[in-house]
N, C-alpha and C positions, 0 to 999 in steps of 0.2 A: 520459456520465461523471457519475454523480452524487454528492454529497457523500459523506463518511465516514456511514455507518450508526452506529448504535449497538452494533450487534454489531464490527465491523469496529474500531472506539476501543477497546471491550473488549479484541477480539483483539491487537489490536496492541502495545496497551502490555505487554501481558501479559510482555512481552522486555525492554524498555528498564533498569531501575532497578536491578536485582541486576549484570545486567548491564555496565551501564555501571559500578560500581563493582572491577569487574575481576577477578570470580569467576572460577578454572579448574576442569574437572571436578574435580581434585584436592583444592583446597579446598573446594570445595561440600560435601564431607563436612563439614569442620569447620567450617564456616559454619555461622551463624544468621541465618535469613531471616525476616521478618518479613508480617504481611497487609500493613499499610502497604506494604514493597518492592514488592509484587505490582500495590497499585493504583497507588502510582506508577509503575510499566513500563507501567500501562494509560493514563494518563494523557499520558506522556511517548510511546509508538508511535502516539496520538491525533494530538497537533501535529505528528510527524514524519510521518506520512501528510498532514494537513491542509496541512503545509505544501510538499508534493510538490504536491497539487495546485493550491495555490496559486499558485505559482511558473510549473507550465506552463500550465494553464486560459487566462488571459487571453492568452497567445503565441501560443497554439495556434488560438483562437476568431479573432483578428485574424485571421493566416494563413488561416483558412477564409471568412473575409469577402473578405480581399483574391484567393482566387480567384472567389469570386461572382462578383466586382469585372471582374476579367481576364475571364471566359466570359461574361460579362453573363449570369449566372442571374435567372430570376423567382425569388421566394420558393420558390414550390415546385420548381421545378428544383430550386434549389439544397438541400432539403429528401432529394432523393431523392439527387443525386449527391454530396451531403457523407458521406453516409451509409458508405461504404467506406472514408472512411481515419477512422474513428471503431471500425466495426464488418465486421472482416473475419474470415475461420479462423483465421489468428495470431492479434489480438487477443482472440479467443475462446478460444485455451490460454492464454494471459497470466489471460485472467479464470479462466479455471477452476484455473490452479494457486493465483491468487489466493485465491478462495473455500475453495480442501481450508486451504491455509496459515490462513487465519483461523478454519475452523472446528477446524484443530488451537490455533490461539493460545488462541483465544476456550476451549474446551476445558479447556487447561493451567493457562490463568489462573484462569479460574474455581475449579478446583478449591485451585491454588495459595492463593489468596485465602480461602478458604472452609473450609479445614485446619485444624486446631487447630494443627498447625505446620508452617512452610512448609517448603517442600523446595527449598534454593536448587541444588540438580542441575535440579530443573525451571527453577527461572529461567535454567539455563542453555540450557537445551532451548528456552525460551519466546525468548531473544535470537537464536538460530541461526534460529528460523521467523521471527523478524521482520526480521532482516536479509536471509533469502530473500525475502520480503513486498517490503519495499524496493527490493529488484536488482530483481523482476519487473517494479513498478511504477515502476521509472527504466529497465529495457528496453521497457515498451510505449509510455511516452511517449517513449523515443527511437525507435522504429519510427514509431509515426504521423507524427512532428517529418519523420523520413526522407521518407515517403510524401510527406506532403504539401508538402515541399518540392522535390521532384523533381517534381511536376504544376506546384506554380507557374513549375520552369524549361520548360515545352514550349512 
């Protein structure tokens, strides 16, 4: 699990700022959206991801200590047997929708940003892929959370 990329802060804010201000496709027409809107969505889906993993990292890494702890793993034991409730086939579609969803974000935004003028239909497009973004990455950390709380009850 590693930090937010740089692509990935791009992508994500790419949703937030238009959005949050409570654009519906309907108005989108007559909206005017701004580059600023755009990089603030990028900004603002940056600390909302940041702060997703903020929150579970440190719960999560415990919990995998404290089975070390219980199975008395070596280092490397436990190197090799941590390794599945990290990186299993589920968590492998979680990542890959992850990645399509950011390179659509990252995508959106960019262009969103980069327009002479912005198109707040796409910001509305750009908040639907970052709140998918978000469901994914609050379903795989509750999948792992699952996991690997069911091994520490056996």
């Amino acid at each position: 699990m590693g930090g937010v990329n740089h692509r990935v802060a791009w992508a994500l804010a790419a949703a937030v700022v238009v959005c949050s201000g409570g654009y519906s496709r309907a108005r989108a027409a007559d909206a005017t959206c701004t580059k600023e809107d755009f990089e603030a969505v990028v900004e603002a889906a940056s600390k909302n991801l940041r702060d997703l993993n903020s929150e579970n990292r440190p719960a999560f890494q415990e919990k995998l200590r404290e089975l070390k702890s219980k199975r008395k793993w070596t280092y490397d034991e436990f190197m090799q047997k941590a390794t599945p409730f990290v990186r299993d086939d589920k968590t492998a579609v979680y990542d890959k929708t992850s990645d399509q969803l950011l390179s659509e974000i990252s995508s959106m935004g960019q262009a969103g940003a980069q327009s002479g003028t912005a198109d707040c239909a796409l910001v509305i497009e750009l908040r639907a892929r970052m709140k998918a973004l978000t469901d994914t990455q609050v379903a795989k950390w509750r999948y792992m959370f699952e996991k690997l709380d069911a091994e520490l009850m056996k």
